[in-house]
Structures are given as structure tokens and as C-alpha cells.
C-alpha positions as CSV (number, residue, x, y, z in Angstrom):
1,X,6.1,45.6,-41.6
2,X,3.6,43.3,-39.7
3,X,4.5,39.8,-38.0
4,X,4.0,38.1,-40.9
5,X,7.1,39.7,-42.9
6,X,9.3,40.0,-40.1
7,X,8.6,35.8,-39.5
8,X,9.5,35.2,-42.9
9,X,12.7,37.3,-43.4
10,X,13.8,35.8,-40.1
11,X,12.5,32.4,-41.5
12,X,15.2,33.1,-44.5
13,X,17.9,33.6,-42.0
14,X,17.2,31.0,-40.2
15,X,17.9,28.3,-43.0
16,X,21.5,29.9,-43.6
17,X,22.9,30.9,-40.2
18,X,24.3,28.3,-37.5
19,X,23.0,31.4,-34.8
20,X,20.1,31.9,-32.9
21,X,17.6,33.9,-34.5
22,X,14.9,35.3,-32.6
23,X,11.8,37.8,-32.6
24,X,10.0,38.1,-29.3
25,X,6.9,41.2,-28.8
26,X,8.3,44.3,-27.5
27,X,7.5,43.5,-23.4
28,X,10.3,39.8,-24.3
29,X,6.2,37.8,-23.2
30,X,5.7,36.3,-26.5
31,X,7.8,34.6,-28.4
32,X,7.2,35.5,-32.8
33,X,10.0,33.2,-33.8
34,X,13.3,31.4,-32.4
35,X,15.0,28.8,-34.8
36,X,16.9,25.8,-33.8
37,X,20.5,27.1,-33.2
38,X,18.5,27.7,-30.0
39,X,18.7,24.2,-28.6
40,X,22.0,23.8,-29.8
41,X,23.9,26.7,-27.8
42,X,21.3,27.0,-25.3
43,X,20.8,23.6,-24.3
44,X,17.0,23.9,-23.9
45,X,14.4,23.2,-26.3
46,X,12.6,26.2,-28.2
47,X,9.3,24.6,-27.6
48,X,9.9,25.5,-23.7
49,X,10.5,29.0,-24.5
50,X,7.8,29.4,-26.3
51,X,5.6,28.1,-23.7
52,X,7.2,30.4,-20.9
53,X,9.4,33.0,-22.6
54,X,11.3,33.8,-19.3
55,X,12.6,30.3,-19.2
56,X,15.7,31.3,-21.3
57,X,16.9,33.2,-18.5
58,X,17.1,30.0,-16.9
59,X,20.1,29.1,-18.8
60,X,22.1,32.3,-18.8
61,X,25.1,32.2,-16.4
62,X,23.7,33.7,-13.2
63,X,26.1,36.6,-13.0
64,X,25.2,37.5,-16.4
65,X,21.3,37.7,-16.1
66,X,21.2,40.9,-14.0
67,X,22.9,42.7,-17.1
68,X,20.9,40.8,-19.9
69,X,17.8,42.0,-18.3
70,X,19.3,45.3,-18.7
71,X,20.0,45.1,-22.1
72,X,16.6,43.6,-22.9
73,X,15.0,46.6,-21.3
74,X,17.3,48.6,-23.3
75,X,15.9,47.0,-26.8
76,X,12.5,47.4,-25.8
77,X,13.0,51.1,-25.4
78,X,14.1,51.6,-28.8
79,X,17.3,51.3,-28.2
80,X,20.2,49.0,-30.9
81,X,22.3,46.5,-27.7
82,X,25.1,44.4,-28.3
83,X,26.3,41.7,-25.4
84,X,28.5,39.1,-24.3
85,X,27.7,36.5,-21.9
86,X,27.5,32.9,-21.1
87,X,24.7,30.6,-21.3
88,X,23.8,26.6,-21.3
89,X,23.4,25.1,-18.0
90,X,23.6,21.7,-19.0
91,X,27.8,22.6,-19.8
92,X,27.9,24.4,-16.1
93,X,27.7,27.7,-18.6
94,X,30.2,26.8,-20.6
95,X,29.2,28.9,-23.6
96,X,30.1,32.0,-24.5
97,X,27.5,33.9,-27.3
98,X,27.4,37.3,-28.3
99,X,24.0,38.7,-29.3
100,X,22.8,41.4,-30.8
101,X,19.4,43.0,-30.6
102,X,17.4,45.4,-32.4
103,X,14.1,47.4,-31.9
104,X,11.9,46.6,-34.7
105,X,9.0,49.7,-34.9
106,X,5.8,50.0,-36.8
107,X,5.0,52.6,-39.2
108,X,4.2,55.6,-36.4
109,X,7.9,54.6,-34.9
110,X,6.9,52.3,-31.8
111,X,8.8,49.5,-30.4
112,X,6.3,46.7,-31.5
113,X,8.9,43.6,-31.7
114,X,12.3,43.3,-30.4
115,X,14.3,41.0,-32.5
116,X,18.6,39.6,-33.2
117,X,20.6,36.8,-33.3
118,X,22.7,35.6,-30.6
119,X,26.5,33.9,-31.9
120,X,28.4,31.2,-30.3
121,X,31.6,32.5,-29.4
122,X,33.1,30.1,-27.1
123,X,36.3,29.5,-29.1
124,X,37.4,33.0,-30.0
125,X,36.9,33.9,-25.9
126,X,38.8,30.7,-25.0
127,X,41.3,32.3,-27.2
128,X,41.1,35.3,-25.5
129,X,41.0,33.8,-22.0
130,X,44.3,31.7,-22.8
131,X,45.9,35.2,-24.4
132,X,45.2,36.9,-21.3
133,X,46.9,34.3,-19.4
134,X,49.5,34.6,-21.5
135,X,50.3,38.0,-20.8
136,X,49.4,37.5,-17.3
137,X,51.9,35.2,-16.9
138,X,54.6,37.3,-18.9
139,X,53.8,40.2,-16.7
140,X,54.5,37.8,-13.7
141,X,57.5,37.2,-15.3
142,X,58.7,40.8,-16.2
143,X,58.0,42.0,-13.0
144,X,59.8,39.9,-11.6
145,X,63.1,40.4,-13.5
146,X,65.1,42.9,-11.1
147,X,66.3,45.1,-14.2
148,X,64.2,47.6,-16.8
149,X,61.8,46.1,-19.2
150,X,59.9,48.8,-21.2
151,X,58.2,48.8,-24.6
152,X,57.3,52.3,-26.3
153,X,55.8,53.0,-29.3
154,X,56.7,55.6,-32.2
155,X,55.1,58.7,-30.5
156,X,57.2,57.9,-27.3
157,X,54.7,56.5,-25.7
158,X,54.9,53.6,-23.2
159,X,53.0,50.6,-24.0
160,X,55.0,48.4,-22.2
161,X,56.7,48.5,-18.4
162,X,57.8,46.3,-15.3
163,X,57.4,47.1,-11.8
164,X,61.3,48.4,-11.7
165,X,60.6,51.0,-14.8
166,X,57.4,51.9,-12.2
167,X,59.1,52.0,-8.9
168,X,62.1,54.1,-10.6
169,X,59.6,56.8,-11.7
170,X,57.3,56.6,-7.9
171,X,54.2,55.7,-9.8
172,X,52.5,53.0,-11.0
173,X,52.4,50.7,-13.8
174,X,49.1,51.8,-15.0
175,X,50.8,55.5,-14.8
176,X,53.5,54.8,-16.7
177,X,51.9,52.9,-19.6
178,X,50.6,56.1,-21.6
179,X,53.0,58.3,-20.5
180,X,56.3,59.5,-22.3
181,X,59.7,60.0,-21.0
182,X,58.9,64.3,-21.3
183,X,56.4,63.2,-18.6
184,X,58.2,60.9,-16.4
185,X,61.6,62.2,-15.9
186,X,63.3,65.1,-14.6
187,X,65.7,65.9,-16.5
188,X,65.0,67.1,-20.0
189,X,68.2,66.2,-21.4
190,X,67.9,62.4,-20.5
191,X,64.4,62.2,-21.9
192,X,65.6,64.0,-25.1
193,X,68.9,61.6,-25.3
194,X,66.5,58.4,-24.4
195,X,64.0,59.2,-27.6
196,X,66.8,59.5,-29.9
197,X,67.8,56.6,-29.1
198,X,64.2,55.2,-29.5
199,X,63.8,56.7,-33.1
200,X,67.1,55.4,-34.0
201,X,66.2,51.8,-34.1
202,X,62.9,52.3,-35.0
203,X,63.7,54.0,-38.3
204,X,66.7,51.9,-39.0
205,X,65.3,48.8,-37.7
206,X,68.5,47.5,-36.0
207,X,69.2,46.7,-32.5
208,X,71.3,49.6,-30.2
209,X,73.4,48.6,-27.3
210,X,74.1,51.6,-24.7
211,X,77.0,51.0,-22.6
212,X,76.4,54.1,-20.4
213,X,73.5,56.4,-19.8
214,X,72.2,58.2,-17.3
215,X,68.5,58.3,-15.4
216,X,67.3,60.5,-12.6
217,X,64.7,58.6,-10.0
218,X,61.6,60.0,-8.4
219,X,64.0,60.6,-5.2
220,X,66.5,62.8,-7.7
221,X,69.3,60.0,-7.4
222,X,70.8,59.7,-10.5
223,X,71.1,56.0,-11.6
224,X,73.9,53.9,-14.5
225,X,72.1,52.1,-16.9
226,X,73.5,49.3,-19.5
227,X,70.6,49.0,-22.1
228,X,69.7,47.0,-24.9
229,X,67.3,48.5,-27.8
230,X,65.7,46.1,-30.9
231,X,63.0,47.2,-33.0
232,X,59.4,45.8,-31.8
233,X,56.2,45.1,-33.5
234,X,53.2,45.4,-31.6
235,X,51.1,42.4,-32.3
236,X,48.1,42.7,-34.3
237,X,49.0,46.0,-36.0
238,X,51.3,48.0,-38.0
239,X,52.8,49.9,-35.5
240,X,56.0,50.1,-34.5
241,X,57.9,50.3,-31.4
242,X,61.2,49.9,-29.3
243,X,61.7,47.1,-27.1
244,X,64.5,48.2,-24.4
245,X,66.4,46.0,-21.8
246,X,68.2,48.2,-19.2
247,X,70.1,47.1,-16.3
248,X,71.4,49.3,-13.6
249,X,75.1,49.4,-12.9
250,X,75.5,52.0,-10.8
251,X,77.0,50.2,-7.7
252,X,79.4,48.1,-10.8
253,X,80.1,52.1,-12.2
254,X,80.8,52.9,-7.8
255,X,83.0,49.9,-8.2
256,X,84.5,50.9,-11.3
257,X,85.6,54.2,-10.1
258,X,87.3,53.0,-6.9
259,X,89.1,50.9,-8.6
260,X,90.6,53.7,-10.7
261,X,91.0,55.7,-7.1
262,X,93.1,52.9,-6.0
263,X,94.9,52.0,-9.8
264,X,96.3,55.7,-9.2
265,X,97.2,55.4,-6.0
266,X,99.1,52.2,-6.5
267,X,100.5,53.8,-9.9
268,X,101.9,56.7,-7.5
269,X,103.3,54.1,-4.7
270,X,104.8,52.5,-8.0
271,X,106.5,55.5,-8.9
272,X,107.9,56.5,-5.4
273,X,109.2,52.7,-5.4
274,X,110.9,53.0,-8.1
275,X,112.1,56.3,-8.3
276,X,113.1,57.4,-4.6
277,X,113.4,54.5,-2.2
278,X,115.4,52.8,-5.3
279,X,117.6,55.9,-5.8
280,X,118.1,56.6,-2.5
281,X,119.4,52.8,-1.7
282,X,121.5,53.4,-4.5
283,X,123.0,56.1,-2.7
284,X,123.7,54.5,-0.2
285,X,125.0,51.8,-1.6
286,X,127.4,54.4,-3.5
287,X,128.3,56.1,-0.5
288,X,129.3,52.8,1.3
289,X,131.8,51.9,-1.4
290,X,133.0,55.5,-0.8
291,X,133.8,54.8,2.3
292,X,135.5,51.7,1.9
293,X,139.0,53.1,1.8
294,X,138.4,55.6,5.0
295,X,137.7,52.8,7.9
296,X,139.6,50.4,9.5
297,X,138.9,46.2,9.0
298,X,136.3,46.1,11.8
299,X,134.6,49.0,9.9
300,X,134.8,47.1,6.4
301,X,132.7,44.1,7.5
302,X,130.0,46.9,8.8
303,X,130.5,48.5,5.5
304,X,130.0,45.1,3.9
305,X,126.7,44.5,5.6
306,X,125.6,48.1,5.0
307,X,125.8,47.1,1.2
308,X,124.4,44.2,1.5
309,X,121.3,45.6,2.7
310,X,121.5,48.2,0.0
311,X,121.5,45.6,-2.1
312,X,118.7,43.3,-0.8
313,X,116.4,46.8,-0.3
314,X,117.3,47.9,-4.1
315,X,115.6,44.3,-4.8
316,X,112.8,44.3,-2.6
317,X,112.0,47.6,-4.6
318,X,112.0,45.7,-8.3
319,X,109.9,43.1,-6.7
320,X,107.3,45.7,-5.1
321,X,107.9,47.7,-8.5
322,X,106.9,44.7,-10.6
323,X,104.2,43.1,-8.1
324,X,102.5,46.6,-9.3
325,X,103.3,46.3,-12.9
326,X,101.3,42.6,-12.6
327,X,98.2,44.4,-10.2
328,X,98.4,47.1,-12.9
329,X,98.1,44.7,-16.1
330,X,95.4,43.6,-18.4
331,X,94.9,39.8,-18.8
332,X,94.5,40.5,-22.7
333,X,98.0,42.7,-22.6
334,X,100.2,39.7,-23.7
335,X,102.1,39.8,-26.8
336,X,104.4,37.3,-28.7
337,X,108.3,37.3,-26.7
338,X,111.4,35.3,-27.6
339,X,111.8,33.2,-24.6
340,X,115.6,32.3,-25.9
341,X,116.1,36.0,-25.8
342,X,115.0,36.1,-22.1
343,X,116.8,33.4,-20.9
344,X,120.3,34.2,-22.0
345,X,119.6,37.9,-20.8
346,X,118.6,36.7,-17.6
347,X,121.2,34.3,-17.3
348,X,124.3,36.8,-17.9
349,X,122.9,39.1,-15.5
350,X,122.6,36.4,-13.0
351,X,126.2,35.1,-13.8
352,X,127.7,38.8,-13.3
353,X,125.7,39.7,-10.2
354,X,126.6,36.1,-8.3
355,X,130.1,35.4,-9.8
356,X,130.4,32.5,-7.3
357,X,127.3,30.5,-8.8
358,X,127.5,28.4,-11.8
359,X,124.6,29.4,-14.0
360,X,124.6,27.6,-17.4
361,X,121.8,26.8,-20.4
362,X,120.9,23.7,-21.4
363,X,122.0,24.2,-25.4
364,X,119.9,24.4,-27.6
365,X,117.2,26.3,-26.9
366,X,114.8,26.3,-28.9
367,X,113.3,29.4,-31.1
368,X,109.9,29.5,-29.8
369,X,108.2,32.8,-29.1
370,X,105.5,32.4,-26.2
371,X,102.4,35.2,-25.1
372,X,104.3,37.2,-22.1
373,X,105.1,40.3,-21.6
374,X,108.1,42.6,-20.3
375,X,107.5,41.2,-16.7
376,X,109.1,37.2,-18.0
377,X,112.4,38.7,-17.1
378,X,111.2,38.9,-13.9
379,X,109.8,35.5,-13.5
380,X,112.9,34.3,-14.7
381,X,115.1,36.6,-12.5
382,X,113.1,35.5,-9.1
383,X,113.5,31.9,-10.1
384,X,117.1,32.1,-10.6
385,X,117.7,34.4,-7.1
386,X,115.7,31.6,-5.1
387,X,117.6,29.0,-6.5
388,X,121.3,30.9,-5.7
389,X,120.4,32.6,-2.1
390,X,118.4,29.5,-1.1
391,X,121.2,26.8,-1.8
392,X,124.4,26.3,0.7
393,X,126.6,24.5,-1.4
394,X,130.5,26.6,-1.9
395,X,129.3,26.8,-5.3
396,X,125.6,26.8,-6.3
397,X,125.0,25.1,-9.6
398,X,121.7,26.3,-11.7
399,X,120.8,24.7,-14.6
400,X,118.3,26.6,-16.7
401,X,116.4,24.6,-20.0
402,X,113.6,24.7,-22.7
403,X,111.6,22.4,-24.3
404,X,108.7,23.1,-26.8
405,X,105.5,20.9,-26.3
406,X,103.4,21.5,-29.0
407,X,101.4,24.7,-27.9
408,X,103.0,24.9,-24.8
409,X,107.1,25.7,-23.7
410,X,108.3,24.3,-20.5
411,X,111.0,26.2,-18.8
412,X,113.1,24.8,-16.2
413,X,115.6,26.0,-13.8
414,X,117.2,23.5,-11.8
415,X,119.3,23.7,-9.1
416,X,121.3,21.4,-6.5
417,X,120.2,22.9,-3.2
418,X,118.5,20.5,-0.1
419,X,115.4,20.8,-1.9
420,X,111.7,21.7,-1.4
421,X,109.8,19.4,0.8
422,X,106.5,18.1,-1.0
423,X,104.1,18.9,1.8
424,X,105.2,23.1,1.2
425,X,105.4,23.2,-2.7
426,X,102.1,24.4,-3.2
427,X,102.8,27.0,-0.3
428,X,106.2,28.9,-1.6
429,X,103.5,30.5,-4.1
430,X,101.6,32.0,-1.7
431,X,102.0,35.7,-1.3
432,X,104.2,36.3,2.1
433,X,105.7,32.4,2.6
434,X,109.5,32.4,2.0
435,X,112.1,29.7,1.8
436,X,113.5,27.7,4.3
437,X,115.8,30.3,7.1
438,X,115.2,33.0,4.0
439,X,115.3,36.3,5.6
440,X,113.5,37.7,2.4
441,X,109.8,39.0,1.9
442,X,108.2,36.2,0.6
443,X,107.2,38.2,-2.3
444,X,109.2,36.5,-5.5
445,X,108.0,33.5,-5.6
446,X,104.1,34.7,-5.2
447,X,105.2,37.2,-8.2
448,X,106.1,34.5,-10.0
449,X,103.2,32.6,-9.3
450,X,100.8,35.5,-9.8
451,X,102.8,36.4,-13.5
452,X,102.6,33.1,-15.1
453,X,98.4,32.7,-14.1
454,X,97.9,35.7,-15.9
455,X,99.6,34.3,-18.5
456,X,97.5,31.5,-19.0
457,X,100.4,29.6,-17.8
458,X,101.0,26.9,-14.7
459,X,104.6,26.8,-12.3
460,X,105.1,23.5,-10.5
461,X,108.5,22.0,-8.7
462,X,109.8,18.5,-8.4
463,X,113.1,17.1,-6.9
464,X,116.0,17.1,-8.8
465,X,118.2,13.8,-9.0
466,X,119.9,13.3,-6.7
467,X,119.4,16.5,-4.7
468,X,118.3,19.8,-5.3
469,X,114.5,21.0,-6.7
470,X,113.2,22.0,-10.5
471,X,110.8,25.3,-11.2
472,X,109.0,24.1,-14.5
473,X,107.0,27.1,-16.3
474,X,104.5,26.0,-18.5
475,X,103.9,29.2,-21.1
476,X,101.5,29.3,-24.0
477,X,103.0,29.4,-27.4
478,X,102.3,32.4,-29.7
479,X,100.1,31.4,-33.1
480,X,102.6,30.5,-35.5
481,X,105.6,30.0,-33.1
């Protein structure tokens, strides 16, 4: 095919293409044709090309010529290029073309033109510069987040990780992307239990949360992961993947565990508390009673105080027993209870075990179940000893009421002791503070505090008209009480 031909075809191309077409002589001195897309991308006029073919050079993006001179050396010896690079001065290079160039031989096979086109791609590049930011950024981002981020596809391949997932396995980001979890990790029976898990939600397509699972470090230490799995598509294809979210809660897991340690150990104090000191200062309380008829008068008022202390210690043990019970409970562990039920319980108790105080009910109560548990009886039983061993009058007089507030009861025990000065009422909550000259522990009142928080609840005092101090329990009430 001689110049002639190859002008016209290119000619015909010319009139329906917005790119550069070109034919220069095989040595890129001559130039056989160049349309007027030329101008346009290049920002120089064909007519000074033509006069000085080298002059396009001129407005290729200096870091790009040294490889477009390579490629044009390519074409002319026979060889098919395609290229990317920037050109137009006049827009500081602004321009991104691709170009493609052919040998064009005569009939005995020889390089006798070199000829193309050359495309303006600025916008699809911009699109990739801006994408490439994108995930520049988001890797910024991932590798930033302290916990495992990870993306693998259906073959178990990473295609996808953060700087954690890298420095968990010793090697490098770039290492782990390819790799699969048979190739990373030491055990066989995690990476076996983690692409299971993987091929579960990308067959069902539905998200997998795993509490607890296990993974072995470069180091061989043996971390706790919480991870999240949802089904991934990788953009731009078909395939499918698993996106995974995994934190490590090993130290929480540590935590965890001693807590348990400790829940038994307190569970076994619990049961020596209640089970041998009580029986034993029940013994003794026995025995003293005993011995009642075998001493003399001097020896009864020993006696006396002996039980007492029996007494007082057999207490102490019920507080400590249910100050354990509360440490012990769950916050979600409440249940509907009939606080009229409580109260009159509590109250005959109370009336048998201090026979010289006046305990009495403000009638009527009102049915109302609130969300308690076993260990009320003991709020109510501490309130009513505080307001008995705390008052000096001959005859204490405790007053105990209920009132239903919409979805909240209020229960009240009042009594006509000296009162609680206003500057110490937040105090007599607090665990160790005990009453005024109380030789006590200090513990019921913080047990009653500590009950009725876990409750949901609130416990407050005011004065009492004209003397004497109120314990109001606000209680939630049950749904449909």
C-alpha cells in the first residue's frame, strides 16, 4: 500500500474521529499526515509539526518524553506500542492521551511508515486519580482503626487488610493481600474454622456475628476475637467476597475470667457466712440461754451481753450474706414482687424480734407489684433495724406506708428518733458510715443503698414532723401493676 492509500484511509478517519490521527515515515522525520484533533489536545498547530516533526515532543510532559521516545523506536522497529502520557504545554500538561501506534510495512515486510491515533483521556484518568485517592484515603483510614479489617474473596483469598490484620501475622500488607488463612496462620484448625465461616455468608448472603474465636500471632500468642462477617461485592465484578470486622478482646476475655475467679471466691465466703459463722453464733447463742439457770445475777447480765453479741454477729452475717447476694446479681434479674406482701412480713418479724417498739402500717396498702427481687425483704428489714436501734425514746414508734405514683411506689418508714442531720444524709449510704454513737458496721444502710440502684430505684430521707426522720424508697412498678 503506497502513501497515497495510506493518506486517504487516514484521510477517512480523520473526518469521523475527535483523535489525533497521524502517519509519520518510518525514522518519525517526515510527517505523511496529522489531522486537526492535533491542535486541539496538543495545543500546537499541525503546520509546526510539519515543518519540524520533533517539535511535538515539545509538548509532551517532560517526564514522559524519555519513554515516548522509547516507544517510537519501538514502532519503527516493527513493533505494535500502546501508551499513556501527558501532553499540551499551554495547560502546564494537563492532558492525559493514550496513543496507539502501528508499523505500517511495504510489500517485502519493511517498516516504511509508522502510523496511530493518539486519544484524549483526561477525564477517565481524573476519574482514576480521584479513585485512587479515594482508596488512599480509606486505607488511611483502615489502618488507622486499632481492630481487624479484612476483605477475602471466594477462593480464601485476601483482597483486603489493615495494618493490625498485617502486624498480627509479622508481615506486610502487601504479604497478606494474596495470601489465604492455610498460609498465614499456625494453626490449621483456626484457619479451617475461619473459612467456614467465610463460605457461610458468602453462599447464604447474610451477615455472621462471632462472639468468640480464637487466632494464633506470628509470636504463637493466642489472641480473643469478636468479629463481624457481611457478604461483600467487589466493585466492578461479579465476584464475591466476605467483609469481616474483628476486634480483639482478649484483655476484656482476661477480665472476664477474673471476675469469675473472684464470683467464686465470694460465692464460697458467702457460703462459710452463712453456713458456719451463722451456725456457730447460733450456738452460742443456744448455749448462753443454757446457761442461764446455772449462774448467779452478776453472771446473768454477762450472759445477757454474751447474747447480745450473738445476736448482733448472727446479723452482721445476713448483712455480709446479702451484701454478696447484691455483688452476686444481675441488673436484668428483677422480677414482679408484691410489695404489700413484703411489708407485712417484715413488719411482724420486726414486731416479734423488738417487742418494745411500736411498728405499725399505714392501712391500706395498696396492691401494687414492683421489679425487686428476694433481697426487698432486706431493704425493708435494715430500714426498720436503723430506725429501732438508732432511736432512744422508752418506746420507739415506726411507722411504715405506701403510696403508688403512677409507675413508681414510694415506700416510707418513719420513725420519731432525733433525726438525721441534712449535711450527713447523702453520707449514711455510703458503704462503712454508720449512725450517730451506732456501734454497728456501717453496712445496712450502704446495702440498702446499693439494692434499690440496681433496682432502678432512688432512697432519700427527710425530717419527720415534729421529730424523728423518713426513708422514702422509690421502686419501679411492674407492667401491668
Amino acid at each position: 500500500m503506497g502513501p497515497d492509500e495510506f493518506t486517504r484511509l487516514f484521510h477517512q478517519l480523520a473526518d469521523s474521529t475527535p483523535d489525533v490521527i497521524y502517519m509519520f515515515t518510518a525514522d518519525w522525520d517526515d510527517v505523511v499526515f496529522l489531522n486537526g484533533a492535533y491542535e486541539e489536545i496538543w495545543g500546537q498547530s499541525a503546520e509546526a509539526v510539519q515543518a519540524d516533526p520533533q517539535d511535538f515532543l515539545d509538548g509532551i510532559y517532560p517526564d514522559h518524553r524519555e519513554k515516548v521516545r522509547d516507544a517510537m523506536d519501538r514502532i519503527s522497529a516493527g513493533e505494535p506500542v500502546d501508551i499513556e502520557y501527558r501532553v499540551n504545554e499551554a495547560a502546564d500538561y494537563g492532558r492525559w492521551v493514550w496513543a496507539r501506534g502501528e508499523p505500517l510495512t511495504d510489500d517485502q515486510g519493511q517498516v516504511q511508515y509508522v502510523g496511530g491515533f493518539v486519544r484524549d483521556v483526561t477525564e477517565r484518568k481524573r476519574r482514576e486519580q480521584k479513585l485512587e485517592r479515594a482508596r488512599e484515603r480509606l486505607r488511611q483510614v483502615i489502618d488507622l482503626v486499632p481492630d481487624l479489617v479484612f476483605a477475602k474473596n471466594a477462593d480464601g483469598e485476601y483482597i483486603l487488610a489493615n495494618e493490625t490484620v498485617a502486624e498480627l501475622y509479622g508481615i506486610s500488607v502487601e504479604e497478606v493481600v494474596g495470601s489465604k488463612d492455610y498460609e498465614l496462620l499456625f494453626s490449621d484448625e483456626q484457619a479451617s474454622q475461619f473459612r467456614e465461616d467465610d463460605l457461610e455468608v458468602i453462599e447464604s448472603g447474610e451477615s455472621k456475628f462471632i462472639p468468640e474465636e480464637e487466632l494464633t500471632d506470628a509470636d504463637g500468642e493466642t489472641h480473643v476475637l469478636q468479629t463481624r462477617k457481611i457478604p461483600y461485592d467487589v466493585a466492578g465484578t461479579d465476584e464475591q467476597a466476605v467483609l469481616g470486622y474483628a476486634r480483639d478482646v482478649t484483655d476484656l476475655k482476661e477480665y472476664e475470667w477474673e471476675l469469675e475467679a473472684q464470683r467464686d471466691h465470694l460465692e464460697l465466703l458467702n457460703e462459710v457466712v452463712r453456713h458456719d459463722i451463722r451456725n456457730d453464733m447460733q450456738m452460742v447463742s443456744g448455749r448462753a440461754e443454757l446457761l442461764d439457770e446455772h449462774v448467779d445475777e452478776a453472771g446473768r447480765e454477762h450472759l445477757a451481753a454474751l447474747e447480745r453479741a450473738a445476736t448482733e454477729a448472727i446479723d452482721r452475717t445476713k448483712t455480709a450474706r446479702d451484701l454478696t447476694r447484691t455483688m452476686l446479681r444481675s441488673e436484668e434479674a428483677t422480677e414482679p414482687v408484691a410489695l404489700e406482701r413484703v411489708v407485712t412480713t417484715q413488719v411482724d418479724a420486726m414486731r416479734s424480734r423488738y417487742p418494745g417498739a411500736d411498728v405499725d402500717i399505714e392501712r391500706p396498702l395498696p396492691a401494687v407489684d414492683v421489679l425487686a427481687d428476694e433481697l426487698l425483704d432486706s431493704v425493708l428489714d435494715n430500714l426498720l433495724k436503723n430506725a429501732i436501734i438508732h432511736n432512744d425514746s422508752p418506746e420507739p414508734t415506726v411507722t411504715v406506708s405506701v403510696e403508688h405514683e403512677g409507675d413508681t411506689a414510694v415506700l416510707r418508714v418513719a420513725d420519731d428518733g432525733d433525726g438525721i442531720p441534712e449535711d450527713r444524709r447523702e453520707e449514711i449510704f455510703a458503704k462503712g458510715e454508720k449512725g450517730l454513737e451506732s456501734p454497728g458496721t456501717g453496712l445496712g444502710l450502704h446495702l440498702v443503698g446499693t439494692i434499690v440502684d440496681q433496682y432502678g430505684g432512688d432512697v432519700r430521707v427527710t425530717d419527720r414532723e415534729p421529730k424523728g426522720s423518713v426513708f422514702a424508697v422509690e421502686l419501679p412498678v411492674a407492667p401491668d401493676s
